[in-house]
VOPAGU-2260 file (C-alpha; in pm, 1 decimal, decimal comma):
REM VOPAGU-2260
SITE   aa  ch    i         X         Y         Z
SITE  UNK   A    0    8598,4  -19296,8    2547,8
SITE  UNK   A    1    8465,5  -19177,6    2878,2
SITE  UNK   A    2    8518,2  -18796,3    2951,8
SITE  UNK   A    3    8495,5  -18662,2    3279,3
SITE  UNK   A    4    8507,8  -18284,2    3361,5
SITE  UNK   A    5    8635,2  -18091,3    3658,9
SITE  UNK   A    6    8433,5  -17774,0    3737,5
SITE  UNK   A    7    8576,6  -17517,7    3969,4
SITE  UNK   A    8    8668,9  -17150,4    3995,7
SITE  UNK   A    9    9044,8  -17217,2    4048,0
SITE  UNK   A   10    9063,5  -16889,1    4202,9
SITE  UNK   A   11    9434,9  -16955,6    4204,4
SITE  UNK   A   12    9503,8  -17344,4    4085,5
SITE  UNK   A   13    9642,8  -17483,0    4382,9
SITE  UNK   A   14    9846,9  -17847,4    4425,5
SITE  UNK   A   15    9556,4  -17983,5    4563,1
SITE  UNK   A   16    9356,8  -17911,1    4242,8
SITE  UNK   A   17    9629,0  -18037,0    4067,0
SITE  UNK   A   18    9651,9  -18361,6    4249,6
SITE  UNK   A   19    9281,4  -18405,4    4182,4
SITE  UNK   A   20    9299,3  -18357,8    3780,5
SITE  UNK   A   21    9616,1  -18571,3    3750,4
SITE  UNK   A   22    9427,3  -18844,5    3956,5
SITE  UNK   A   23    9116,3  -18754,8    3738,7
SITE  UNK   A   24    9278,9  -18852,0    3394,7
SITE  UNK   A   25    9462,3  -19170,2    3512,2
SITE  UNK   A   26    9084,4  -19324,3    3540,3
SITE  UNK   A   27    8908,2  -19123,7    3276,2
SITE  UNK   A   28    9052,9  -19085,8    2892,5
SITE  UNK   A   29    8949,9  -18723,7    2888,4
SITE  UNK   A   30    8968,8  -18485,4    3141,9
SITE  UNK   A   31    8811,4  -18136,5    3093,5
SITE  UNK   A   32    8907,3  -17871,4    3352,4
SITE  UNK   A   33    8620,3  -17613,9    3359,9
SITE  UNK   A   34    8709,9  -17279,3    3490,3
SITE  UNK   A   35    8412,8  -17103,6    3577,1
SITE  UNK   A   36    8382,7  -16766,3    3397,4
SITE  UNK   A   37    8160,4  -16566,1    3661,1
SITE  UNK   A   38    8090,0  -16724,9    3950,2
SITE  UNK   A   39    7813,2  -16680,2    4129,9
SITE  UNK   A   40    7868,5  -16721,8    4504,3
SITE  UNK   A   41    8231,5  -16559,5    4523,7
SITE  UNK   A   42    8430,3  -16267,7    4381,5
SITE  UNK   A   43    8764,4  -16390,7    4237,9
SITE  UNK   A   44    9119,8  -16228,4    4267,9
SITE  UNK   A   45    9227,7  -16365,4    3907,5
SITE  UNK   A   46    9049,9  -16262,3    3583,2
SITE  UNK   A   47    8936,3  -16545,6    3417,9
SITE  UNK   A   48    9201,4  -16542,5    3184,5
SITE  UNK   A   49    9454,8  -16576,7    3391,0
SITE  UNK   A   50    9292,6  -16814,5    3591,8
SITE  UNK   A   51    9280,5  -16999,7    3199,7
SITE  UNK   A   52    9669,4  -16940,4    3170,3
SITE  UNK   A   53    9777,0  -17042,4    3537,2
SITE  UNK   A   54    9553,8  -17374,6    3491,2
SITE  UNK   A   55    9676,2  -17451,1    3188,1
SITE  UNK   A   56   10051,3  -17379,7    3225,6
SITE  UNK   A   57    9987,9  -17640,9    3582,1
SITE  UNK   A   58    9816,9  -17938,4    3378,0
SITE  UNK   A   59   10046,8  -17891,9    3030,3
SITE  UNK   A   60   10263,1  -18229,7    3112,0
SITE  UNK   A   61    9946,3  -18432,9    3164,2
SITE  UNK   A   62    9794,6  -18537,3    2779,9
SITE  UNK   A   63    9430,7  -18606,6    2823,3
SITE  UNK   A   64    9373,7  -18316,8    3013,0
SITE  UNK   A   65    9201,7  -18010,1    2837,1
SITE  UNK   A   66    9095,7  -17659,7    3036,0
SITE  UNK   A   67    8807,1  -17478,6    2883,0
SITE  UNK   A   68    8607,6  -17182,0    3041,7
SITE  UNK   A   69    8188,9  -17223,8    3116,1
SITE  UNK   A   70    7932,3  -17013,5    3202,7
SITE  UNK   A   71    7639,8  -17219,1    3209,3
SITE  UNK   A   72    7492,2  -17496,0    3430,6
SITE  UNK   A   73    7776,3  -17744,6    3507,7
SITE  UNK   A   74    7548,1  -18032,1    3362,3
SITE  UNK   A   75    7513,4  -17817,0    3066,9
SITE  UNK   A   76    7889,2  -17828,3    3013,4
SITE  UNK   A   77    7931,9  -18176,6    3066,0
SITE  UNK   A   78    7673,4  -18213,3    2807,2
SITE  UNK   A   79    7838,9  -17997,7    2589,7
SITE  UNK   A   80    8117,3  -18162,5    2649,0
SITE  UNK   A   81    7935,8  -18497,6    2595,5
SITE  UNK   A   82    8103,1  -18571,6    2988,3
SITE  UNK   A   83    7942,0  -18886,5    3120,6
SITE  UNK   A   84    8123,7  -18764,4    3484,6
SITE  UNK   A   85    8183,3  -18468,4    3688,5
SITE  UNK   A   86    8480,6  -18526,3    3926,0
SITE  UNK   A   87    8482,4  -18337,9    4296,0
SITE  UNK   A   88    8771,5  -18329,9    4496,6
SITE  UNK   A   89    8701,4  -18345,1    4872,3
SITE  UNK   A   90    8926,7  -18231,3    5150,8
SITE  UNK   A   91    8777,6  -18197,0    5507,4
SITE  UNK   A   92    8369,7  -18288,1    5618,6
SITE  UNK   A   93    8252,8  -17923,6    5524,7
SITE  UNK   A   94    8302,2  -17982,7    5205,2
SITE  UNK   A   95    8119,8  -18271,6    5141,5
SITE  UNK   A   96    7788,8  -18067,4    5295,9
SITE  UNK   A   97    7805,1  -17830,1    5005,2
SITE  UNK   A   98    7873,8  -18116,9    4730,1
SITE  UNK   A   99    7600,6  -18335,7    4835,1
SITE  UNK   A  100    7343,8  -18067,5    4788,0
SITE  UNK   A  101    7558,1  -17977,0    4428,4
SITE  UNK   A  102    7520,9  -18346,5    4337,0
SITE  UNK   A  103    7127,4  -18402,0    4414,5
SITE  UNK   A  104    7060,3  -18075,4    4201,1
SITE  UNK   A  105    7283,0  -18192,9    3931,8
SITE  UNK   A  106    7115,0  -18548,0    3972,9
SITE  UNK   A  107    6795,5  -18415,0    3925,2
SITE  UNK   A  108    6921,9  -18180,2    3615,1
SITE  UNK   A  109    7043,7  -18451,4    3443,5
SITE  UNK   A  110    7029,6  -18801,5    3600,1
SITE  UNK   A  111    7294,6  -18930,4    3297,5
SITE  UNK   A  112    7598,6  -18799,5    3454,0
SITE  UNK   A  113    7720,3  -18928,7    3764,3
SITE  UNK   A  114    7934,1  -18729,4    4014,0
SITE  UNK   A  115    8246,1  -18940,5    4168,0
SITE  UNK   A  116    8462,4  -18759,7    4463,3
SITE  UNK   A  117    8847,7  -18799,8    4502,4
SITE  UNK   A  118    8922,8  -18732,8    4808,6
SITE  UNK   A  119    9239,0  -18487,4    4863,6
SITE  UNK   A  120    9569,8  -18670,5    4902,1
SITE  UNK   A  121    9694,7  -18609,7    5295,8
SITE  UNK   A  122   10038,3  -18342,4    5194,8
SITE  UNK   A  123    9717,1  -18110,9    5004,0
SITE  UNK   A  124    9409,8  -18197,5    5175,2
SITE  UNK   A  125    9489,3  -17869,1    5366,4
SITE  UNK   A  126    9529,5  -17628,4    5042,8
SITE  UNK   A  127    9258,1  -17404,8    4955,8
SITE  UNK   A  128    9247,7  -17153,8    4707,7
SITE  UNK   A  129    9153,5  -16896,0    4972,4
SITE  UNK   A  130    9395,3  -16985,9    5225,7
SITE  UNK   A  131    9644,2  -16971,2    4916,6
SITE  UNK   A  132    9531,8  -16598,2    4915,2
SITE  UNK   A  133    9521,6  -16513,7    5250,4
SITE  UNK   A  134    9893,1  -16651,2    5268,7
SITE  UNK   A  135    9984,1  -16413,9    5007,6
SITE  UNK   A  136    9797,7  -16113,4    5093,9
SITE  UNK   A  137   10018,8  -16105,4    5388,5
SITE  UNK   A  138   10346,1  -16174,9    5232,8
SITE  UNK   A  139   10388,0  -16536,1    5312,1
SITE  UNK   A  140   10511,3  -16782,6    5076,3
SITE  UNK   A  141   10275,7  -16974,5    4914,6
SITE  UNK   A  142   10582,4  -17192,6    4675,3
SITE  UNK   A  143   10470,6  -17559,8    4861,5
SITE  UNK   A  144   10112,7  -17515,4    4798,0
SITE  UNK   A  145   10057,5  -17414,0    4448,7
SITE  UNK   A  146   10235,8  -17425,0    4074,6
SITE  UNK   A  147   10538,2  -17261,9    4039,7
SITE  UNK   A  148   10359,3  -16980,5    3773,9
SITE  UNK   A  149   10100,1  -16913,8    4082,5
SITE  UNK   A  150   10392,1  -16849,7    4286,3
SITE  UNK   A  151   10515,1  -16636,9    4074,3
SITE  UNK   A  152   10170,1  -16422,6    4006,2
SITE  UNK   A  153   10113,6  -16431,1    4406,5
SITE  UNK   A  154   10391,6  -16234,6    4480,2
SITE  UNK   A  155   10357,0  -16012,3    4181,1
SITE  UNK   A  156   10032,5  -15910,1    4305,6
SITE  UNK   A  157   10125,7  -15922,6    4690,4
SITE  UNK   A  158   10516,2  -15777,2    4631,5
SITE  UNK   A  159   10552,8  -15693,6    5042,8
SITE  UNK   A  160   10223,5  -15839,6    5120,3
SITE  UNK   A  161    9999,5  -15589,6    5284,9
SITE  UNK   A  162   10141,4  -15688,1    5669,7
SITE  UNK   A  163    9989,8  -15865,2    5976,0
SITE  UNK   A  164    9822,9  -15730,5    6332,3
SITE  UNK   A  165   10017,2  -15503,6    6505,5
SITE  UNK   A  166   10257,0  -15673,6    6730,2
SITE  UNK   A  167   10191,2  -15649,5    7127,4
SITE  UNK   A  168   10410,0  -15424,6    7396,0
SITE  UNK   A  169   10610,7  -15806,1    7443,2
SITE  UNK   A  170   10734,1  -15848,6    7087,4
């Protein structure tokens, strides 16, 4: 059996992340969804458990998919894991800069596991969690780019959003 795991803050889950993990477990027989608990280079909107809930409500229909929460190294929760594969999902050049440096520090943490890229399928390869929140933040609807649960916590948490520039003499 040959588990993979899928690291990310999912800061929300969007459809693109979705796309990725459902891709993820038709080629590996375990997938393991790892929502970072404190991450390091970004504040999140979400606490990490409802980033837990939200992920795990969006993946409940696929069976070999599992979401658990880590705080260490991500080659130390493959390991734990006993992952033989970290999956990265790719959407424009800009990312790839920042995964190529993740994946020669990971290669030289632990040369065992093996980091494959799916790139993002064309109707997501636009979604980011951040634009997600942006969106939201300024009451826009965010229902085509995430989970229908995400949707739903978005505009709890943005009810009349919190409104755009000021419009011009014109408008």
């Amino acid at each position: 059996m040959i588990t993979a795991i899928c690291p990310g803050s999912y800061d929300p889950v969007t459809n693109g992340h979705v796309d990725v993990i459902a891709r993820a477990a038709r080629i590996f027989d375990r997938v393991v969804v790892g929502v970072v608990g404190t991450p390091q280079h970004k504040t999140t909107l979400l606490s990490i458990e409802e980033r837990l809930e939200l992920l795990r409500d969006a993946v409940a229909t696929i069976p070999n998919v599992e979401v658990d929460v880590f705080k260490e190294l991500v080659v130390e929760f493959a390991r734990r894991w006993e992952a033989k594969v970290i999956v990265k999902g790719l959407r424009v050049i800009s990312d790839f800069e920042w995964e190529f440096q993740m994946n020669q520090l990971n290669r030289t943490l632990a040369p065992e596991i093996e980091t494959v890229y799916v790139m993002a399928s064309p109707q997501v390869s636009f979604v980011s969690s951040s634009g997600v929140k942006e969106i939201a933040a300024f009451g826009g609807s965010v229902d085509e780019l995430v989970p229908p649960a995400v949707a739903r916590r978005m505009k709890e948490l943005f009810p009349s959003g919190m409104g755009g520039a000021p419009l011009n003499a014109q408008e």
